[in-house]
Steps between C-alpha positions, in 0.01 A plus 500: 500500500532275791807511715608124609780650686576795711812587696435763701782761652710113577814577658763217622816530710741267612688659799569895389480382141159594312469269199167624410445889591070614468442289208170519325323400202256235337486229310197485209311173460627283233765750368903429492681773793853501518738655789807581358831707681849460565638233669464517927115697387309272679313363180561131671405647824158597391463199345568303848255681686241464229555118549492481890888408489620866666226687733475891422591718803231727385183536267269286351472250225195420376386214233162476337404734775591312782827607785733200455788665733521247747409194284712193446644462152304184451161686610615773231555171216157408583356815431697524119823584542777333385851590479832405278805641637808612385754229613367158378324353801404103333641184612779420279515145485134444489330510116315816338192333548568395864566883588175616327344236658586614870430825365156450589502262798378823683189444321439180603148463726500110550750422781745182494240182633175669312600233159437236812138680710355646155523250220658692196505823633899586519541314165237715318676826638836367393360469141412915546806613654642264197322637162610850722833417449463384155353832412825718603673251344354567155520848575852590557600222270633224726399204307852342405653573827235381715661211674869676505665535868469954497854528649650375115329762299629804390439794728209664221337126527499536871362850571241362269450256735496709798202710331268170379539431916372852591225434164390146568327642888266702242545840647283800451861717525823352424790655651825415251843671670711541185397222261758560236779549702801314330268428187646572147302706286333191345390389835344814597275553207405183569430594900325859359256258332396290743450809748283646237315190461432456916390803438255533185424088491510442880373890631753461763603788682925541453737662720808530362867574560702569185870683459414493107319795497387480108324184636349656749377791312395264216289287745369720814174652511637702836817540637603637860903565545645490817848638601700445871125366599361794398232510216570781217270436257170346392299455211514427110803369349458860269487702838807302676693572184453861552534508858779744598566330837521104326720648227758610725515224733453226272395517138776741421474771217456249205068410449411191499312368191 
């Protein structure tokens, strides 16, 4: 199977503090991966440098093939990937559709006077970026809130939100920093679904970060664990049940179903 992602031997320090310690594994085309660990493991971490947002201070990252160390985040969007993250980063007074909207303005090819020099050409994007939009709207099942300012929904609403952003620049791997966090349970069957359906109805390629660890097993093709930056397992949700090293710094003696 393809690999659309590899992380080779990353590490990542911020003065004498390594967040990320020799990590290493990769990512299959169109599967769902999830990092999971302790709090402080450096799941967010990885995620950043994925992303473009932190710079590793050693190893390689490597995306369809291709080194992107050293690439600006909006280079790496362009390429397919796309990121939701874990604190709700929309503009709160501006509508659901307004957010998704600017979502994509990335995207956007025709620059501000070509409507003027090239009769029809912005306005024929806009339409597009627009049924884009519409798409991820339908989707994640935005249609009665569509015109609501983001910053008066409740928080489950909102992290919906935050993922149709990261969904609506049409990424080939989607990067989602604890989607369910402060969800009820209703909320995250509801999230489960939709990341199996970017993933069997859109063959996206999902990172994940999840504390729920029955939704992780439940969803995750692969899994790598990380702990104090260091990685201490990888593999099938089966084989990170029955890893000695994961069950004693995280799982804890009770299996997982």
């Amino acid at each position: 199977m393809d690999h659309i992602l590899e992380v080779r031997n990353v590490s990542l320090q911020f003065g004498g503090v390594k967040a990320l310690d020799d990590v290493s594994y990769h990512i299959n085309k169109g599967e769902i991966f999830s990092l999971i660990g302790p709090n402080g493991a450096g799941k967010t971490s990885m995620l950043n440098c994925i992303s473009g947002l932190y710079r590793p201070s050693n190893g390689e990252i490597r995306f369809e093939g291709k080194n992107i160390l050293g690439m600006k985040p909006y280079k790496r969007t362009n390429l397919g990937i796309a990121r939701a993250f874990q604190n709700i980063a929309l503009f709160a007074h501006m509508s659901v559709l307004d957010n998704l909207k600017l979502g994509r303005h990335i995207l956007m090819k025709s620059g501000p006077l070509s409507g003027g020099i090239y009769w029809g050409k912005a306005a024929q994007e806009e339409v597009y970026h627009r049924r884009a939009v519409e798409e991820v709207i339908d989707f994640l099942e935005l249609q009665e809130i569509r015109h609501t300012p983001v910053g008066t929904l409740p928080y489950g609403l909102q992290k919906r939100v935050e993922v149709g952003r990261a969904l609506a620049l049409e990424p080939k791997l989607i990067l989602l920093d604890e989607p369910m966090a402060g969800m009820n349970n209703a909320e995250k069957e509801m999230m489960a679904r939709f990341i199996l359906d970017m993933h069997e109805l859109k063959e996206m390629t999902v990172v994940l970060i999840e504390h729920d660890l029955g939704v992780v097993m439940n969803l995750s093709d692969h899994i790598a664990v990380l702990d104090f930056g260091k990685q201490i397992g990888f593999g099938t949700p089966k084989e990170i049940q029955h890893n000695p090293e994961v069950i004693k710094a995280y799982i804890g003696e009770e299996e997982v179903g």
